[in-house]
Backbone of each chain as ProteinMPNN parsed JSONL, in Angstrom:
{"seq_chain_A": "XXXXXXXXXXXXXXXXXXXXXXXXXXXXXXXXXXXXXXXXXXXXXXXXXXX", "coords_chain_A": {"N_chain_A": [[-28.463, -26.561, -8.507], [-26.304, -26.76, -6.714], [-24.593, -27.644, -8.141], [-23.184, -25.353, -9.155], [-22.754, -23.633, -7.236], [-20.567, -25.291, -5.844], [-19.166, -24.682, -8.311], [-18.096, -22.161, -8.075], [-16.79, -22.436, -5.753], [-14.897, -23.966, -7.049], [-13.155, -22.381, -8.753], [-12.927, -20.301, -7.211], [-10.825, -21.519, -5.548], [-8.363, -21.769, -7.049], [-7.08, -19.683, -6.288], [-6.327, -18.311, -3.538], [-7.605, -16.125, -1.808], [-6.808, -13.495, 0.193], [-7.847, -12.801, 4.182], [-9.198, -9.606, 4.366], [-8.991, -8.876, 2.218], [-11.012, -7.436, -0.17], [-13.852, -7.906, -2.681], [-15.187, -6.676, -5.902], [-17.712, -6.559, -5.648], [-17.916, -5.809, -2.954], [-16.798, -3.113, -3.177], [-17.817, -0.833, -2.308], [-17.763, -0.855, 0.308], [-15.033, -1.087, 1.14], [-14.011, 1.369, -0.035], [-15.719, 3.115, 1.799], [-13.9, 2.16, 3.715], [-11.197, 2.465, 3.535], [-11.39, 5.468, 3.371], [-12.032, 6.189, 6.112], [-9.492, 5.08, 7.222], [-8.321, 6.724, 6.372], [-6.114, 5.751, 3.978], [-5.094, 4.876, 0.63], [-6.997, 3.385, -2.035], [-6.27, -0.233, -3.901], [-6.375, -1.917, -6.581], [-5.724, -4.987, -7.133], [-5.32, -6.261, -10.008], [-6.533, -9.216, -11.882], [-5.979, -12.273, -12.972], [-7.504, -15.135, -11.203], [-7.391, -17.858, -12.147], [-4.926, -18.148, -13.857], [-2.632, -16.68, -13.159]], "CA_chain_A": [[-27.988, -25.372, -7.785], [-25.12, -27.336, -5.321], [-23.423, -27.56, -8.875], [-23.522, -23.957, -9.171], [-22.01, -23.215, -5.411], [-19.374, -25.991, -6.333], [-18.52, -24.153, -9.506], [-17.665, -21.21, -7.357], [-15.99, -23.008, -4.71], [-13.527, -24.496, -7.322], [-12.653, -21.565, -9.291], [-11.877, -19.361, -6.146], [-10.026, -22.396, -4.566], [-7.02, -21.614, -7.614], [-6.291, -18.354, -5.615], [-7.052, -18.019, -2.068], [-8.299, -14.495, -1.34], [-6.268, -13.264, 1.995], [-8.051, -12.052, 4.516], [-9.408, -8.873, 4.68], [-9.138, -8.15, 0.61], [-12.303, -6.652, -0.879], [-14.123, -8.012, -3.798], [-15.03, -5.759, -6.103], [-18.623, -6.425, -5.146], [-17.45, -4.758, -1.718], [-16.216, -2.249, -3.728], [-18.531, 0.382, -1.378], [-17.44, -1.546, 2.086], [-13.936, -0.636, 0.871], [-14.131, 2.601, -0.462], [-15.823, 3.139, 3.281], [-12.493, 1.953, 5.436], [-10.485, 3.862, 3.145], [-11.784, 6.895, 3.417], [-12.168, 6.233, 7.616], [-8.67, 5.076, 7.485], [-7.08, 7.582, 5.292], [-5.487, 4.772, 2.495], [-5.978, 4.994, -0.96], [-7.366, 1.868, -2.885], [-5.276, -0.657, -4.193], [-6.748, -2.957, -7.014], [-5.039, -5.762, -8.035], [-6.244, -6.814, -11.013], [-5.578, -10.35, -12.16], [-6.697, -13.351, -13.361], [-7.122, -16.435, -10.423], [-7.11, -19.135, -12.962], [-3.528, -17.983, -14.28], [-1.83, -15.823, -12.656]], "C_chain_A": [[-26.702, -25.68, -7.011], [-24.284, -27.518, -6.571], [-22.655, -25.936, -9.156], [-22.209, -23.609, -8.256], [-20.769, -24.232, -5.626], [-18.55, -25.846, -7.736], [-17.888, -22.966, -8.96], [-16.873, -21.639, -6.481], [-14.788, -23.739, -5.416], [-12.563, -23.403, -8.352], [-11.794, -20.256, -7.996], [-10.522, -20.085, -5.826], [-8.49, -22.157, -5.997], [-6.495, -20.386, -6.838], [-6.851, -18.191, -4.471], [-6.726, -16.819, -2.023], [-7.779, -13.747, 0.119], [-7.639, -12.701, 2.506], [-7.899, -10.813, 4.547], [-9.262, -8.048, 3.205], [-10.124, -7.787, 0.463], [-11.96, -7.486, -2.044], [-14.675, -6.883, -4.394], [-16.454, -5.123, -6.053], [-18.834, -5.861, -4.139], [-16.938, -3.594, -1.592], [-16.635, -0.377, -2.977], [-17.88, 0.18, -0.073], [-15.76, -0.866, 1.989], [-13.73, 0.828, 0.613], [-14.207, 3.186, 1.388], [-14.426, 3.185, 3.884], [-11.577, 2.262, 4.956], [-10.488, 4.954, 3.589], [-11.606, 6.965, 4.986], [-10.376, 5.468, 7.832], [-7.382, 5.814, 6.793], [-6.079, 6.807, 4.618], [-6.067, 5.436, 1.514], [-6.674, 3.181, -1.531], [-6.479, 0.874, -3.4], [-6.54, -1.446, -4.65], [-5.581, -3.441, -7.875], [-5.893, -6.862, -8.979], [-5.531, -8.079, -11.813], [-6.185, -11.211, -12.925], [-6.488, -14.776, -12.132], [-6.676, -17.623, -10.837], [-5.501, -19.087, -13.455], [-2.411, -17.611, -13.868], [-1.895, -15.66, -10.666]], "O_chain_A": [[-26.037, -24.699, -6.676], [-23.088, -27.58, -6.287], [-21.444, -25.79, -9.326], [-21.038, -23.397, -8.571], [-19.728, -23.586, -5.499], [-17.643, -26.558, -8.167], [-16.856, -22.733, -9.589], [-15.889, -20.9, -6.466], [-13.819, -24.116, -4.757], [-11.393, -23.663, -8.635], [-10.71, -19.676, -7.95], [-9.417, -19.544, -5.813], [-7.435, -22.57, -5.515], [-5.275, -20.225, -6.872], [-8.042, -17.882, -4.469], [-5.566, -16.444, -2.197], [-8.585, -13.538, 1.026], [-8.475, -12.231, 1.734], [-6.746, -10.418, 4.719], [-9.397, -6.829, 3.096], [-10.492, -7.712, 1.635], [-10.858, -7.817, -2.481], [-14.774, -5.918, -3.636], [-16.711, -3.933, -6.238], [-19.911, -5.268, -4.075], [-16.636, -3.003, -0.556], [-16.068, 0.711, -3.078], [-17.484, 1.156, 0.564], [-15.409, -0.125, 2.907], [-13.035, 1.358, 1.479], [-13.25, 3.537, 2.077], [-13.949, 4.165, 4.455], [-10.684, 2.486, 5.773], [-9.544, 5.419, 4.227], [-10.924, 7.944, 5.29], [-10.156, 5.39, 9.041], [-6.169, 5.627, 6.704], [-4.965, 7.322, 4.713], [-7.027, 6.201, 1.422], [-6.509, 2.063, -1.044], [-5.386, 1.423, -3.262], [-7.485, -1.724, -3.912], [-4.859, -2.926, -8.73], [-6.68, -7.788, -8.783], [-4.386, -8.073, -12.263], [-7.067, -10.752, -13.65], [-5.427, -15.399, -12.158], [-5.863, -18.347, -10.263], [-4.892, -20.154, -13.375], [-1.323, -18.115, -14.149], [-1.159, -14.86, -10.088]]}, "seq_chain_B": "XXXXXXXXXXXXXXXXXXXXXXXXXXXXXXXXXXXXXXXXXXXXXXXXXXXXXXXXXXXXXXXXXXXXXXXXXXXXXXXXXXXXXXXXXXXXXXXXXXXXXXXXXXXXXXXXXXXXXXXXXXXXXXXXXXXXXXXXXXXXXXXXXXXXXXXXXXXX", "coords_chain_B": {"N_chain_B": [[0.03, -17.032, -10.281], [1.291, -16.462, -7.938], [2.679, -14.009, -8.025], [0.759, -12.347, -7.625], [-0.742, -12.947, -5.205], [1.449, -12.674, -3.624], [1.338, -9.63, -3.997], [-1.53, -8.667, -3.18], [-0.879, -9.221, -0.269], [1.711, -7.838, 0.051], [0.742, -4.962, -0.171], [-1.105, -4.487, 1.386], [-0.587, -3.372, 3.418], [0.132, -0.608, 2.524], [-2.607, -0.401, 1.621], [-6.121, 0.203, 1.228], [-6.968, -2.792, -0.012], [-8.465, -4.547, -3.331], [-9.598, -7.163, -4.909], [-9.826, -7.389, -8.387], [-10.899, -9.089, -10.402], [-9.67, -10.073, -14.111], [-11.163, -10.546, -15.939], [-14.017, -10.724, -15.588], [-13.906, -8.181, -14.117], [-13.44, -5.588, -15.02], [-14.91, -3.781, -16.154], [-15.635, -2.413, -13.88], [-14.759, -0.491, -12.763], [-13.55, 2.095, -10.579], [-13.502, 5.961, -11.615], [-11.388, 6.505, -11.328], [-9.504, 4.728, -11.949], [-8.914, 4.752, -14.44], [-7.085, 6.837, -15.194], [-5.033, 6.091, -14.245], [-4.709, 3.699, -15.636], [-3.072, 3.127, -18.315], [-0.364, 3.093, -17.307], [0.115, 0.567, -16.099], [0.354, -1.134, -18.257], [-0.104, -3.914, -20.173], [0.241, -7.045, -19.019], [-1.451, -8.685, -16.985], [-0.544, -10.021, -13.132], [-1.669, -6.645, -12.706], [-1.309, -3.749, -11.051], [-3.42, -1.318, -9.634], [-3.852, 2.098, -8.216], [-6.101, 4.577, -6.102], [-7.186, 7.297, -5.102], [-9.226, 7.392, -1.822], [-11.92, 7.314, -2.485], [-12.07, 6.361, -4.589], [-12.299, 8.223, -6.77], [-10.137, 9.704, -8.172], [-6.893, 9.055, -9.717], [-3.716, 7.536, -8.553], [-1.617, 6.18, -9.106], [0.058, 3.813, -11.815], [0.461, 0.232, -11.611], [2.974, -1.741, -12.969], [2.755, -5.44, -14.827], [5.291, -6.337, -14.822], [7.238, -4.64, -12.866], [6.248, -5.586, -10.576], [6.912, -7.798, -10.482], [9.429, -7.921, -10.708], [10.805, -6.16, -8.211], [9.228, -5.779, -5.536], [8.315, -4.9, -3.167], [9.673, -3.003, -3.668], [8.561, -1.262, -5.18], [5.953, -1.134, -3.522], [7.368, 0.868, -1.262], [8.007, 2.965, -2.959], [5.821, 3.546, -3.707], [4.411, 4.342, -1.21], [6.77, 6.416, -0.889], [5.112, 8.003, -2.528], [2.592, 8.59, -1.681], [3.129, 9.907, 0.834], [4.617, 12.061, 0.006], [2.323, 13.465, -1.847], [0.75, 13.827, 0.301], [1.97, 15.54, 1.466], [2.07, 17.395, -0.104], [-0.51, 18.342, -0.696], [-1.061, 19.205, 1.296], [0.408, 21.412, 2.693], [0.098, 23.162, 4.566], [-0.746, 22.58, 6.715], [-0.525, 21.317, 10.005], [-2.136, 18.935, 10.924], [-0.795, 16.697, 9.814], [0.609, 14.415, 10.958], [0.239, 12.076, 13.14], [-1.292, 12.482, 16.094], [1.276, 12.993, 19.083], [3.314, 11.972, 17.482], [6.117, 12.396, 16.026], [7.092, 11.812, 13.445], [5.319, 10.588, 10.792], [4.399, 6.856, 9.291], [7.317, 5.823, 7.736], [9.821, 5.079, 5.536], [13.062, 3.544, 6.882], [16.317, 3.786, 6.998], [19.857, 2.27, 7.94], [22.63, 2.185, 8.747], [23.802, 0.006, 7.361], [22.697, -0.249, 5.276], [19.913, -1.796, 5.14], [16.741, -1.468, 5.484], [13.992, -0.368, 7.493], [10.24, -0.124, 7.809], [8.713, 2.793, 9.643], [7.235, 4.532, 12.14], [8.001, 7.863, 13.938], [8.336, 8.311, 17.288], [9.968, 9.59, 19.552], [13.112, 11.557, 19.819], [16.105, 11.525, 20.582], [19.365, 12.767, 22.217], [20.845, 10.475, 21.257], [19.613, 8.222, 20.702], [16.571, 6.663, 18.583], [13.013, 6.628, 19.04], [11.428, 4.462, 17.528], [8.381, 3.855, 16.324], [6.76, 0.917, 15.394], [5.382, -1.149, 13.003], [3.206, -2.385, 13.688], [2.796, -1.657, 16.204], [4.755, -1.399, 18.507], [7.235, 0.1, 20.11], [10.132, 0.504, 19.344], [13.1, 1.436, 20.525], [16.595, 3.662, 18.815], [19.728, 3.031, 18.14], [20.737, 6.457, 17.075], [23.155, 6.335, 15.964], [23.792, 4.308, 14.769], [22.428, 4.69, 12.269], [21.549, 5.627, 8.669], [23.296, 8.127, 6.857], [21.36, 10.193, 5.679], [19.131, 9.473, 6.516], [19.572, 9.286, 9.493], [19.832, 12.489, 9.377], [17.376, 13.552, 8.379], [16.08, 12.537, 10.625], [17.001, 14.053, 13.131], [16.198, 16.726, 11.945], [13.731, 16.372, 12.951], [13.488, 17.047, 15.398]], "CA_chain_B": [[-0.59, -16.747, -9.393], [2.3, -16.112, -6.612], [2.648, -12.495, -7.838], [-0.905, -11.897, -7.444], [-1.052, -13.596, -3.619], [2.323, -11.05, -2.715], [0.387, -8.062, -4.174], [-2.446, -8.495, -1.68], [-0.59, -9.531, 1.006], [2.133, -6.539, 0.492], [-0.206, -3.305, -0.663], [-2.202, -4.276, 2.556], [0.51, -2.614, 4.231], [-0.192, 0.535, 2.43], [-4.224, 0.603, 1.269], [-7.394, -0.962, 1.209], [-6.948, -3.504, -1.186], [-9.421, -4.862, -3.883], [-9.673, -7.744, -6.141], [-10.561, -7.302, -9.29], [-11.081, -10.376, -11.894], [-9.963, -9.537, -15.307], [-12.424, -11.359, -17.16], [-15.497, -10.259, -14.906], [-14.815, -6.579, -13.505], [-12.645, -4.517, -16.071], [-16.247, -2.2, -15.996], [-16.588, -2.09, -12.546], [-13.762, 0.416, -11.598], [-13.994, 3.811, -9.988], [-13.155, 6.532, -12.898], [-9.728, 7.307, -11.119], [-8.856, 3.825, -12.444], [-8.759, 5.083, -15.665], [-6.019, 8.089, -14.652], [-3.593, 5.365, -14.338], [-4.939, 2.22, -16.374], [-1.895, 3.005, -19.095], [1.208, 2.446, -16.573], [-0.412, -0.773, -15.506], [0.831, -2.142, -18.901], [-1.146, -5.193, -20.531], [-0.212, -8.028, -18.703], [-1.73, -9.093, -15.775], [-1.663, -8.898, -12.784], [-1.414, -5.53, -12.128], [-2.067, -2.979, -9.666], [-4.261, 0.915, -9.424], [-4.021, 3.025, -6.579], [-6.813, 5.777, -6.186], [-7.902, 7.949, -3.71], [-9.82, 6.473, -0.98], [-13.225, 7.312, -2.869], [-12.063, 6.11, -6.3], [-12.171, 9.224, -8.285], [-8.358, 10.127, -8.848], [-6.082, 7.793, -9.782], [-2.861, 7.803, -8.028], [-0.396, 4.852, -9.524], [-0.301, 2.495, -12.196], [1.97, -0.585, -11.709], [3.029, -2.769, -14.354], [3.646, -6.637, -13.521], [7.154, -6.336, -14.768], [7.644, -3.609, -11.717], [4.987, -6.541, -10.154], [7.834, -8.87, -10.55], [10.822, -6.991, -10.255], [10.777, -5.888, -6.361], [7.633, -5.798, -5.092], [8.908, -4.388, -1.958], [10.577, -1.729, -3.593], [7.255, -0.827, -5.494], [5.413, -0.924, -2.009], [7.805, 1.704, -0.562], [8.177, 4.32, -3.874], [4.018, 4.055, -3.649], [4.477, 4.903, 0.236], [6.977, 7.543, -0.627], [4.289, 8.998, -3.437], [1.802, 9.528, -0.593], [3.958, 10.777, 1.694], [4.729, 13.239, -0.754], [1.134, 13.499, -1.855], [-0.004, 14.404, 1.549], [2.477, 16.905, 2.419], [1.858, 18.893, -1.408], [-1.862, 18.42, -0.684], [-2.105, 19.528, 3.694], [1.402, 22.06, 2.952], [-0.136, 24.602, 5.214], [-1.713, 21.659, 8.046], [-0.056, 20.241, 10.77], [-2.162, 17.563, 11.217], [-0.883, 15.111, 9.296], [1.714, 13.469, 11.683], [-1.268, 11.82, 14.229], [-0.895, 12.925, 17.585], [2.206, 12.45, 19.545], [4.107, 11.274, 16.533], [7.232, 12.94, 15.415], [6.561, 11.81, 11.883], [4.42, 9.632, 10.072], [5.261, 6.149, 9.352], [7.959, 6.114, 6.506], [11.005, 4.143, 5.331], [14.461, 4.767, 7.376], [17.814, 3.285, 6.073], [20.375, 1.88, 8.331], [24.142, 2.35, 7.82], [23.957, -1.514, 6.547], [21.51, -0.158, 3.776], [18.746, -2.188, 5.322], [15.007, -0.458, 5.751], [12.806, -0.181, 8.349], [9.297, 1.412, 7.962], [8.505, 2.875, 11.174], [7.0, 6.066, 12.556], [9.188, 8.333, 14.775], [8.158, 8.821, 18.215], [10.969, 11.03, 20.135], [14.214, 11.781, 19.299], [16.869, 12.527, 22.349], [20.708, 12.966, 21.555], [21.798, 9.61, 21.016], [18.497, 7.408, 20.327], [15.271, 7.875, 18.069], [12.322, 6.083, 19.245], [10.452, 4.081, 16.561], [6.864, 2.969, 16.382], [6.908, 0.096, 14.397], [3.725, -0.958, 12.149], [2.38, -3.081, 14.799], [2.867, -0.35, 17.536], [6.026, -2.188, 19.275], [8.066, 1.261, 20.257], [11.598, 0.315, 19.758], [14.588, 2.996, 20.722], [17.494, 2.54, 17.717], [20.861, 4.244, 17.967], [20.896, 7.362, 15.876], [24.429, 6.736, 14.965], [23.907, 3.516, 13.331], [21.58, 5.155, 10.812], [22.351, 6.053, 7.463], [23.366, 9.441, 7.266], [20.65, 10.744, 5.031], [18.244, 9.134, 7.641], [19.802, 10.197, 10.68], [19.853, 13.784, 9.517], [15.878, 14.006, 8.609], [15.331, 12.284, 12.045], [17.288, 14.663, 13.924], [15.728, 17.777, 11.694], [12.005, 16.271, 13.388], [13.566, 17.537, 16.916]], "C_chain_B": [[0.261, -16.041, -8.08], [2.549, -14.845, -6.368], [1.639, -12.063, -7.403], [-1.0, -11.796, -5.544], [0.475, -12.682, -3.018], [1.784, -9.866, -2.998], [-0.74, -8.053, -3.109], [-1.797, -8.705, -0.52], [0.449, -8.146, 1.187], [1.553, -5.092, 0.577], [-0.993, -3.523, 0.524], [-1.5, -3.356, 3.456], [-0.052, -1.095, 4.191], [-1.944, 1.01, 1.831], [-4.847, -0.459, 1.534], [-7.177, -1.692, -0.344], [-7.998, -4.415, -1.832], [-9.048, -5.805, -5.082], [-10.153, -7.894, -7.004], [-10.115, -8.241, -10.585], [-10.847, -9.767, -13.301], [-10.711, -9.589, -16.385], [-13.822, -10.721, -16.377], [-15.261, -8.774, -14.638], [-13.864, -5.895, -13.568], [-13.202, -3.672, -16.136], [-16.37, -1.937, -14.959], [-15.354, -1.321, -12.009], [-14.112, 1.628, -11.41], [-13.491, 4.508, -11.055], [-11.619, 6.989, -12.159], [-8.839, 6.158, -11.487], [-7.668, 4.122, -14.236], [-7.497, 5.918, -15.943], [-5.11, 7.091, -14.813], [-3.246, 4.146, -15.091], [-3.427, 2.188, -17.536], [-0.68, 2.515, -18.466], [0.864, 1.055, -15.836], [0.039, -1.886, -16.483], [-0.365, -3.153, -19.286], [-0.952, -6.311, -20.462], [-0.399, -8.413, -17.117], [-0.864, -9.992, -14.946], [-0.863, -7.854, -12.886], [-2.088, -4.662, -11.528], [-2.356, -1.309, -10.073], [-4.089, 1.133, -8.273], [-4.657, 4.239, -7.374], [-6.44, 6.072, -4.879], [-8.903, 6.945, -3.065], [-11.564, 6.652, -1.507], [-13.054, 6.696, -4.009], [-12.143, 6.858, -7.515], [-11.181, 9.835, -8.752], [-7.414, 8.911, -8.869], [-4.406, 8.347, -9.451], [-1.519, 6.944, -8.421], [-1.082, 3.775, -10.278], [0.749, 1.511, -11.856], [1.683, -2.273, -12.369], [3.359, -4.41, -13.467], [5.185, -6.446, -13.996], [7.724, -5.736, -13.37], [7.099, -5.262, -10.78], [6.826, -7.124, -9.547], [8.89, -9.005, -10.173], [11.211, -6.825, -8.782], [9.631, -5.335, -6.061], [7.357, -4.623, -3.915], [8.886, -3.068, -2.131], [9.155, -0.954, -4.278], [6.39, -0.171, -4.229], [6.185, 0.456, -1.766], [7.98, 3.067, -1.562], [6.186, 4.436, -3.686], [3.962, 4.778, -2.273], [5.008, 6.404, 0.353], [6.022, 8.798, -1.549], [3.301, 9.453, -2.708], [1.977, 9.846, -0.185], [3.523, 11.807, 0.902], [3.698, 13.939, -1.074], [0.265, 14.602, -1.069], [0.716, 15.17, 2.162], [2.293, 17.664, 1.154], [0.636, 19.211, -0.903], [-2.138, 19.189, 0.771], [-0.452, 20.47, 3.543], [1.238, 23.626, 4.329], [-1.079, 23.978, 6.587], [-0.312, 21.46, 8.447], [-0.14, 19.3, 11.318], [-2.143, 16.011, 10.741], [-0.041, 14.35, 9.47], [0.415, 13.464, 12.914], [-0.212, 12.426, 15.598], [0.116, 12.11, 18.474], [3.442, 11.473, 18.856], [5.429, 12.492, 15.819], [6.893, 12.987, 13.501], [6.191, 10.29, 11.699], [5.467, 8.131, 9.321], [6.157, 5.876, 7.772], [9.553, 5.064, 6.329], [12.269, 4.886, 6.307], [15.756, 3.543, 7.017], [19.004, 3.301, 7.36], [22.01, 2.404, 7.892], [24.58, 0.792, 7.233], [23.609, -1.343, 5.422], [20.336, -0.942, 4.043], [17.776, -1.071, 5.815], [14.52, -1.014, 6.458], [11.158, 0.693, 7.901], [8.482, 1.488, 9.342], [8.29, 3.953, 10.925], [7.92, 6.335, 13.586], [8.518, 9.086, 16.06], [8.23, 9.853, 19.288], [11.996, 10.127, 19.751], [14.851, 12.114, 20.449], [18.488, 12.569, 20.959], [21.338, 11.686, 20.708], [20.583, 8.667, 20.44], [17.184, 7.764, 19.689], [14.273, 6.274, 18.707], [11.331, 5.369, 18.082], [9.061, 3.513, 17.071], [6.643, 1.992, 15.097], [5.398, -0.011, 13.664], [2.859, -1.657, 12.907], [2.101, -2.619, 15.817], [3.829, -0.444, 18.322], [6.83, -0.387, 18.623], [9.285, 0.183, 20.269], [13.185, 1.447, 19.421], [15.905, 2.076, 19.643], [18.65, 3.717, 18.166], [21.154, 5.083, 16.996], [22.57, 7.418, 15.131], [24.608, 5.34, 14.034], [22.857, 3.328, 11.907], [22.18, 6.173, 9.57], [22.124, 7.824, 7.604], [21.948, 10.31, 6.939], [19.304, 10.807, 6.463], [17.932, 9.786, 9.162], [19.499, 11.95, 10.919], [18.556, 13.999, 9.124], [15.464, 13.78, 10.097], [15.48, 13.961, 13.088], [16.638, 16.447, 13.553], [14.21, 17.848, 12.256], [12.365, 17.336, 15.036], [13.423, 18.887, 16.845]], "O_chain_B": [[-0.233, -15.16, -7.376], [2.669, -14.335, -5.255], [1.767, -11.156, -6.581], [-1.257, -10.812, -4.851], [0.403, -12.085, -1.944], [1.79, -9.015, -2.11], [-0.639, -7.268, -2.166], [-2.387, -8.197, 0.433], [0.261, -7.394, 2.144], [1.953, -4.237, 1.367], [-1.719, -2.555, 0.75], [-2.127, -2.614, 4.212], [-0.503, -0.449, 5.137], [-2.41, 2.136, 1.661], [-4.507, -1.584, 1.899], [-7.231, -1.181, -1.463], [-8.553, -5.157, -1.022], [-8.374, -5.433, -6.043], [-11.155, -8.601, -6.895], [-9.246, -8.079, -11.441], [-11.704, -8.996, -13.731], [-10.85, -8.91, -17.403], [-14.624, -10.192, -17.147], [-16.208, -8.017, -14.851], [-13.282, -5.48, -12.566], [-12.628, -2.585, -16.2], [-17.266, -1.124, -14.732], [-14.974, -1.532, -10.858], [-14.974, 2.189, -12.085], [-12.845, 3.734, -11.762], [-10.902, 7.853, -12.663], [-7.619, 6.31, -11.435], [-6.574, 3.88, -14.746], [-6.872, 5.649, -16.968], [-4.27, 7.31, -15.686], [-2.141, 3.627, -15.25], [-2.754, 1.158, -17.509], [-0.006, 1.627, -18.987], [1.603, 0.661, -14.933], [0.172, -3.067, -16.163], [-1.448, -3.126, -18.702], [-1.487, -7.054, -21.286], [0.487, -8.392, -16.262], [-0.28, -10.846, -15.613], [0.349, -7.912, -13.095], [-3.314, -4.695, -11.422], [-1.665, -0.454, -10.627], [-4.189, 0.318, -7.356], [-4.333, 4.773, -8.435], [-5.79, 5.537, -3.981], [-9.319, 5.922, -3.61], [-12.411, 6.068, -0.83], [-14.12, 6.426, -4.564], [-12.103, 6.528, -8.701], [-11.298, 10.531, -9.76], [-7.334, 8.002, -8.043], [-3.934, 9.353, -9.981], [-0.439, 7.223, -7.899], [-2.065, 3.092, -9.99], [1.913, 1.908, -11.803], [0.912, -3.232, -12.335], [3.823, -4.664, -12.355], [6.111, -6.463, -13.186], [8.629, -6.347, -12.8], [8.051, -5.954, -10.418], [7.539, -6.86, -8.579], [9.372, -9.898, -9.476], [12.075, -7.579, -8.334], [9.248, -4.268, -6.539], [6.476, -3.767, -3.839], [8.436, -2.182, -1.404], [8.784, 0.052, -3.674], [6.219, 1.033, -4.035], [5.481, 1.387, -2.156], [8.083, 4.167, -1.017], [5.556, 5.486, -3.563], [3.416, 5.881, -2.273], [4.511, 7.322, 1.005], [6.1, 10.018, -1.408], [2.956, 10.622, -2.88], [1.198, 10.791, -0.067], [2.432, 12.374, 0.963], [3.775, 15.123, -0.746], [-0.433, 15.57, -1.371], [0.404, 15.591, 3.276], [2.38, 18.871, 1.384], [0.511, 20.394, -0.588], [-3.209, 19.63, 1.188], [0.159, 20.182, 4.572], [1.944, 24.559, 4.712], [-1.858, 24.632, 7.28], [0.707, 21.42, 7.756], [0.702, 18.673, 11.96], [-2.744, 14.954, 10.931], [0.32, 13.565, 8.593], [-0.16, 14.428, 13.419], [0.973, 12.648, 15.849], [-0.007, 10.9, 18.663], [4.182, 10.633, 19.368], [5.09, 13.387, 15.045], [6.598, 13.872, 12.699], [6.587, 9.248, 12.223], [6.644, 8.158, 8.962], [5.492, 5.749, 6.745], [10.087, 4.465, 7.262], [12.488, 6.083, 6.496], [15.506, 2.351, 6.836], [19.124, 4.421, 7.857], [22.347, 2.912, 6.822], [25.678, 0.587, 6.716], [24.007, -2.049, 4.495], [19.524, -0.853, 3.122], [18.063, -0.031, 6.408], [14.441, -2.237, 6.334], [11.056, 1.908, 7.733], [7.846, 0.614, 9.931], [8.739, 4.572, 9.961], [8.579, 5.452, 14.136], [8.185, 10.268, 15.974], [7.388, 10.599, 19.789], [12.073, 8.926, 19.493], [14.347, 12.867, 21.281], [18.633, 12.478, 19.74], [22.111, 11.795, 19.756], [20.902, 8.361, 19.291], [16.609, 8.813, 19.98], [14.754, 5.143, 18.778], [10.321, 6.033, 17.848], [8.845, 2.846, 18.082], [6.383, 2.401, 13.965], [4.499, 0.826, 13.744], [1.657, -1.473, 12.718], [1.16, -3.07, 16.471], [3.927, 0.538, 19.057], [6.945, 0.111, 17.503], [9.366, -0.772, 21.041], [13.866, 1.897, 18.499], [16.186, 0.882, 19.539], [18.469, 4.904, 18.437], [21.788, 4.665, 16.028], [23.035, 8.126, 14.238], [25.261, 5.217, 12.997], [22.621, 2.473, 11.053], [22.969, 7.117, 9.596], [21.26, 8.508, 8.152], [21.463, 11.026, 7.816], [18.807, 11.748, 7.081], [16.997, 10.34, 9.739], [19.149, 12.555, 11.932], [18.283, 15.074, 9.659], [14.726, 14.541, 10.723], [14.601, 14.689, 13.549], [16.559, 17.298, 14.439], [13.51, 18.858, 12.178], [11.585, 18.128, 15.565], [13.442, 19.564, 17.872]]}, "name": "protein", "num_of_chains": 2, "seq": "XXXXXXXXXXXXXXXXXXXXXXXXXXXXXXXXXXXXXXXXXXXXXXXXXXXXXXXXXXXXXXXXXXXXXXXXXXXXXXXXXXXXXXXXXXXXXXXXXXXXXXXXXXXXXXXXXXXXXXXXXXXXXXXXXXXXXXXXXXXXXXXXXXXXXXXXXXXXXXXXXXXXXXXXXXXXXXXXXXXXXXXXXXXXXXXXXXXXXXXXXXXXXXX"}
């Protein structure tokens, strides 16, 4: 399982994630502070490993 | 990767921003993705703008644009909501927040440099900006580009 959590921890680590981005698993949490901050959405869609 | 890491860091400016993996969560978008998925082009990354629920899609942008001026992307998406939100509220007045002259928007210099700032008050000689951080700073209306100067002075 700690290989697992260190398979995740080295695939993010090619792109650090700024604060305060949304995954797309948060994809509700976002939607939310949109809507309460009158934005629209913004996905940037990418690849971490490449790009 | 570098385009990717200025796309989140500039679009935070203007939305809630969301990362979405192209290999994992190509299914997982709101259906207003779809509205714009064609001007997004096919190579990654690139960027959607919806509505703040996800069911209209509001901008695709290609990485070439990505790549190109990023900046300048940022501020034609800024002026598409602007625009947006005065076709959509043409008969509201509340969509300059309270005590705001106008909403915060690009303004042009007589150098040709940009500011985006909201407009506080306006007197004869000075316009008051509200910057994006909230820092009010008074600018001389005569060293703004004309175009500029003359929307400011049409807020009074």
């Amino acid at each position: 399982m700690l290989g697992f959590f260190l398979a995740v921890g080295s695939s993010q680590a090619e792109l650090k994630i700024p604060r305060g981005v949304f995954k797309m698993d948060q994809l509700a949490v976002a939607k939310a502070q949109a809507t309460e901050s009158a934005k629209p959405l913004v996905f940037v869609y990418t690849d971490p490993g490449t790009t | 990767m570098a385009t990717s890491l200025a796309a989140f860091k500039e679009f935070r400016k203007t939305g809630v921003v969301v990362f979405a993996h192209s290999k994992t969560d190509g299914g997982a978008f709101p259906k207003g993705v779809a509205d714009v998925r064609t001007a997004g082009g096919n190579t990654i990354p690139m960027v959607f703008v919806t509505s703040a629920d996800g069911s209209k899609g509001i901008e695709g942008i290609s990485y070439a644009t990505l790549k190109g001026d990023m900046r300048k992307a940022v501020r034609n998406l800024k002026r598409k909501l602007a625009s947006d939100s005065r076709a959509s509220s043409a008969d509201s007045s509340e969509q300059v927040p309270d005590g705001l002259l106008a909403d915060e928007q690009a303004w042009t210099n007589a150098q040709g440099k940009s500011i985006e700032a909201a407009v506080k008050a306006v007197d004869k000689k000075n316009v008051s900006f509200v910057m994006p951080n909230g820092t009010v700073v008074s600018y001389p209306l005569s060293k703004l580009s004309e175009e500029s100067r003359a929307a400011i002075k049409a807020l009074k």
